[in-house]
C-alpha positions as CSV (number, residue, x, y, z in Angstrom):
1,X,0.0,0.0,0.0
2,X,2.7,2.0,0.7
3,X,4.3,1.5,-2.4
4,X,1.5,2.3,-4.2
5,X,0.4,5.5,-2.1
6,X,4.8,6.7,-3.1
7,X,4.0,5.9,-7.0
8,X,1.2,8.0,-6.6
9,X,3.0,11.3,-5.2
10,X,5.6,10.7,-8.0
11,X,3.2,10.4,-11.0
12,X,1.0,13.4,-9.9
13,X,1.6,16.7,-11.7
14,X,4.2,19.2,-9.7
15,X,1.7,21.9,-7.3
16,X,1.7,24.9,-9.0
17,X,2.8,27.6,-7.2
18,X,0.7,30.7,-6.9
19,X,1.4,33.5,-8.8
20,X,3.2,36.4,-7.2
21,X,1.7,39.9,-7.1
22,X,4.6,41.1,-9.4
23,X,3.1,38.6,-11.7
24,X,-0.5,39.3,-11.4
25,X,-0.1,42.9,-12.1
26,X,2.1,41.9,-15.0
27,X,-0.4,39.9,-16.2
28,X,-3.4,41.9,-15.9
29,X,-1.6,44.9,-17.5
30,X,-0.6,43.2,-20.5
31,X,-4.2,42.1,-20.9
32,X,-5.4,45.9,-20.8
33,X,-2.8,46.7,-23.1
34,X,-4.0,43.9,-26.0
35,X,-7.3,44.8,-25.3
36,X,-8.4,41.8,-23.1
37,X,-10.8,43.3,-21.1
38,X,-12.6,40.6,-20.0
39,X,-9.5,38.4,-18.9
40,X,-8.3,41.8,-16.9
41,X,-11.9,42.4,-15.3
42,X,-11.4,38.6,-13.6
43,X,-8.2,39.4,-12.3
44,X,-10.0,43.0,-10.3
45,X,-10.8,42.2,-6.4
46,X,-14.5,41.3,-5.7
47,X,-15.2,44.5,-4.7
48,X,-13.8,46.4,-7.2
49,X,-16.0,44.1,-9.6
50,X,-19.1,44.1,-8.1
51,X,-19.0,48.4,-8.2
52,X,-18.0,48.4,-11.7
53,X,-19.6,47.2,-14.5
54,X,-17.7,45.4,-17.3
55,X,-18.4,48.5,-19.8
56,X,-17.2,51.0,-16.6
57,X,-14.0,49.2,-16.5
58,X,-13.4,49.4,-20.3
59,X,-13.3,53.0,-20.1
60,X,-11.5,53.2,-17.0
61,X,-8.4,50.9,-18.9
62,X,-9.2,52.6,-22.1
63,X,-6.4,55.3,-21.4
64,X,-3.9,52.5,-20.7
65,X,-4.7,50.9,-24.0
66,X,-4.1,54.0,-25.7
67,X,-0.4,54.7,-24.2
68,X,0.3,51.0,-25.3
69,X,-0.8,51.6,-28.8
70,X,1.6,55.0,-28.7
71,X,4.2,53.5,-26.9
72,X,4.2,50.0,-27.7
73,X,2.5,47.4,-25.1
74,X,6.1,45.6,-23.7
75,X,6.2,46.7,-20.5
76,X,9.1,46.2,-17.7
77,X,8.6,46.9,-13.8
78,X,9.8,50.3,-12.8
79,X,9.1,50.5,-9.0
80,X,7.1,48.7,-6.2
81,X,6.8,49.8,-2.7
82,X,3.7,50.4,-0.1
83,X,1.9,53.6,0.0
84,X,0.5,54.5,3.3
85,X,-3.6,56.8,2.7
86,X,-4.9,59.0,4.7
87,X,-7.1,56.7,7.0
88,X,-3.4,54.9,7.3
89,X,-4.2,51.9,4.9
90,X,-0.9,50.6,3.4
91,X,-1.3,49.2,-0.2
92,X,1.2,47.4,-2.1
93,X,1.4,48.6,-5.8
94,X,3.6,48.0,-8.7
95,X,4.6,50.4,-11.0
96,X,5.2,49.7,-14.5
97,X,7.1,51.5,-17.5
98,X,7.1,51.1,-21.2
99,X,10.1,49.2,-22.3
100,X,10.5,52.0,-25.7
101,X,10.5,54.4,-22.3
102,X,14.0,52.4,-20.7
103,X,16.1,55.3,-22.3
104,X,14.2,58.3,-20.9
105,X,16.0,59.9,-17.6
106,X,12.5,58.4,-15.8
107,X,9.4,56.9,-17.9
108,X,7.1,59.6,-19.6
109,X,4.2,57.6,-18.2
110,X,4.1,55.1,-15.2
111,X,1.3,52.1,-15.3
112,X,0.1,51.5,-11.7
113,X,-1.5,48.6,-9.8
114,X,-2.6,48.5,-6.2
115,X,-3.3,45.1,-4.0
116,X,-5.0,45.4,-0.4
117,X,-2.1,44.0,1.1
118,X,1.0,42.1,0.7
119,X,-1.5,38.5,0.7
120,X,-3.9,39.8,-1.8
121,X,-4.6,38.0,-5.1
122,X,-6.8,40.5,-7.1
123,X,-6.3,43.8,-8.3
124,X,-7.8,47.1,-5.9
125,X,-7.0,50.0,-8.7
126,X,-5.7,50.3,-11.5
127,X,-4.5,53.2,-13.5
128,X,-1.7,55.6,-15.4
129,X,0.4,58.2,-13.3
130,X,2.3,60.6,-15.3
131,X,5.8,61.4,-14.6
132,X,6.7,64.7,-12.7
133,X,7.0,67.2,-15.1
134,X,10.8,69.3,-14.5
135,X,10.1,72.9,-13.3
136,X,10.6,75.2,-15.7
137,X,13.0,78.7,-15.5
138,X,11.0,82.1,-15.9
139,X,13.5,83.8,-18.5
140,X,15.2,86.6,-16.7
């Protein structure tokens, strides 16, 4: 029995592991950037789906589409790091670059994702953030 129960264990498929945040937000922002939509929409938290409706969260990752098209949708992370609101929530998030923007002193245009927390598996926000804009000299 034993025997059997160790031929088992070997012949079974290898666990796969779950995907890392790093990953999912990868993954969900490629899909926006092909124009997925509905394989990005599964990959929102529960909450985040049950407010918005699949045509509301078209438009909301329209934009993103659109810097893909004009920047080409290969992407490569940029930053990550925990950002702490105002009712002192700390979110994990993932920041995102275009790869035609890996030249650039800092990316033109950032793609953001936000998790609930360092164990969350589906995606809280979503959305572009543009890069700080150099201050400019008045002419004297």
């Amino acid at each position: 029995m034993a025997g059997l129960l160790g031929l088992l264990v070997l012949l079974a498929p290898p666990a796969r592991a779950r995907p890392s945040q790093v990953q999912l937000a990868r993954q969900f922002l490629l899909a926006v950037l092909r124009g997925d939509y509905e394989h990005a929409y599964q990959l929102l938290a529960p909450e985040v789906s049950a407010a918005i409706t699949p045509a509301h969260f078209r438009a909301a990752a329209r934009p993103l589409y659109e810097k893909g098209q004009q920047f080409r949708p290969a992407i490569d992370l940029y930053k990550l790091g925990l950002r702490i609101g105002e009712a002192n929530d700390v979110r994990n998030f993932y920041s995102f670059m275009f790869k035609s923007d890996t030249l650039a002193t800092r990316p033109q245009v950032q793609l953001d994702v936000t998790f609930r927390d360092s164990t969350a598996t589906r995606i809280l926000s979503f959305g572009l953030v543009p890069a700080p804009q150099g201050k400019v000299k008045a002419p004297e």
